[in-house]
NUNUZA-368824 format. One record per residue: residue in one letter; x, y, z of N, C-alpha, C in turn. Coordinates in steps of 0.1 Angstrom, whole numbers, plus 5000, padded with zeros to 4 digits. Layout:
N
aXYZXYZXYZ...
//
This chain:
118
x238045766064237345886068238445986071x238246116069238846206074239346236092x240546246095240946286109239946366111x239746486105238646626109237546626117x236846476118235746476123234346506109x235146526097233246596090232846536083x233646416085232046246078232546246065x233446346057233546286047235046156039x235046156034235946046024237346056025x238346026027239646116024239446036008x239746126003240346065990241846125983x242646135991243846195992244646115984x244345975986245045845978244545725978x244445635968244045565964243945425978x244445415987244145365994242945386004x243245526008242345596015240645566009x240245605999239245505992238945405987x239545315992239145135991238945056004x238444976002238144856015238444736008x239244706017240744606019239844486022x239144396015238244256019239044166023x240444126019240944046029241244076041x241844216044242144256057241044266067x239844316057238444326066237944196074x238444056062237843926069238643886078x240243926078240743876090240943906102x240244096103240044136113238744106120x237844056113236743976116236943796124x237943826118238243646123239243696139x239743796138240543836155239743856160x238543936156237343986168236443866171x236843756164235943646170236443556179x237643586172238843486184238943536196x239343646197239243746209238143736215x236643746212235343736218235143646225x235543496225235843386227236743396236x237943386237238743426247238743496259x237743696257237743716262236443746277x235543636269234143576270234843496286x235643436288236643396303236943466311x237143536309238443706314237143766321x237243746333236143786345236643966346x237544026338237944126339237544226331x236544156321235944206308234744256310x233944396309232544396306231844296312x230544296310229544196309229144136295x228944276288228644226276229444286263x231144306267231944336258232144196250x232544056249232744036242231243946239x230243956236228943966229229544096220x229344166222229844316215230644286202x231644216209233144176196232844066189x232043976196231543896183230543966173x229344046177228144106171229244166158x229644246166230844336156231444306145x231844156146232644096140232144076127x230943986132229443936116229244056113x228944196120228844276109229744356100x231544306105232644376097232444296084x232344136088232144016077231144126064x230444106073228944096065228744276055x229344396060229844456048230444416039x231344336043232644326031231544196024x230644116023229844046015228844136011x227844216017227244316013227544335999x229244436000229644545987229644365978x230744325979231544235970230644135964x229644055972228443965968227044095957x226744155969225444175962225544315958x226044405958226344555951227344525940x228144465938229244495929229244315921x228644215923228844125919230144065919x230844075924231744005924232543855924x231443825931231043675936232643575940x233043455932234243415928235343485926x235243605924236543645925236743795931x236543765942236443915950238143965952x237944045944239144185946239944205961x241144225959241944275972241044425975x240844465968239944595971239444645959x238144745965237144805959236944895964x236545015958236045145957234545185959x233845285969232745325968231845295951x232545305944232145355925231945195922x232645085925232544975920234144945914x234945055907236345015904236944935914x237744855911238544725919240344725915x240444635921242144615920242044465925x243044405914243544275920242544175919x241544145911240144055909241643895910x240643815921240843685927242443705931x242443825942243943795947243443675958x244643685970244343605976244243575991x244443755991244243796005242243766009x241643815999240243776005240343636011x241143556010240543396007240943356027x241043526036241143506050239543496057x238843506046237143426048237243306054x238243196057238343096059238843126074x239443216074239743256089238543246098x237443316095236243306101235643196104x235943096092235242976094235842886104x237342866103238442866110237742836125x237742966132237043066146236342956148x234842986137233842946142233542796141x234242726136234442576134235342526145x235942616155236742566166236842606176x235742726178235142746189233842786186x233242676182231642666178230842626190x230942596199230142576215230642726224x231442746223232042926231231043026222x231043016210230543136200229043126205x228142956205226942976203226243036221x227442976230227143016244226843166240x228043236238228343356235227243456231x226543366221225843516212224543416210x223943326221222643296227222243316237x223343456246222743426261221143516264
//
């Protein structure tokens, strides 16, 4: 998005219009780990890390959105994609930080379900 504030696109460069699916899943897999973590930390919110986990499944869950059900992608999802559907890098291997998430939630799966059943 634009510094300016006016909602639209930068399209200044080719990066500026793409979403980075592996970077997206692994910032999804920090906001979970952190959530968890910070789910301890009597210094935190009440319901900030509720927040950072909620947050997290929905960073995931874009980047499956475009790549699964808009663009088909399926097996071999792209280092990135474009609003349009154009891609770059079909089956790199940065996506494959999906496992990060599972990672998270496979090893603090009693913290997560406390977490985001209270």
């Amino acid at each position: 998005m634009r510094t300016d504030l006016s909602g639209k696109i930068d399209d200044t460069c080719i990066q500026s219009r793409e979403v980075w699916t592996g970077v997206t899943y692994l910032c999804s897999a920090t906001m979970l780990y952190e959530a968890v973590k910070s789910s301890d930390d009597e210094s935190c919110g009440e319901n900030e890390a509720e927040n950072l986990a909620v947050g997290a499944f929905e960073c995931a869950r874009g980047i499956h959105n475009g790549a699964w059900n808009a663009f088909g992608y399926w097996f071999q999802t792209p280092e990135a994609y474009e609003i349009t559907g154009n891609y770059r890098s079909l089956s790199y291997m940065r996506p494959l930080a999906i496992w990060a998430v599972q990672f998270v939630m496979d090893r603090e799966e009693e913290a997560l379900n406390t977490l985001l059943t209270k």
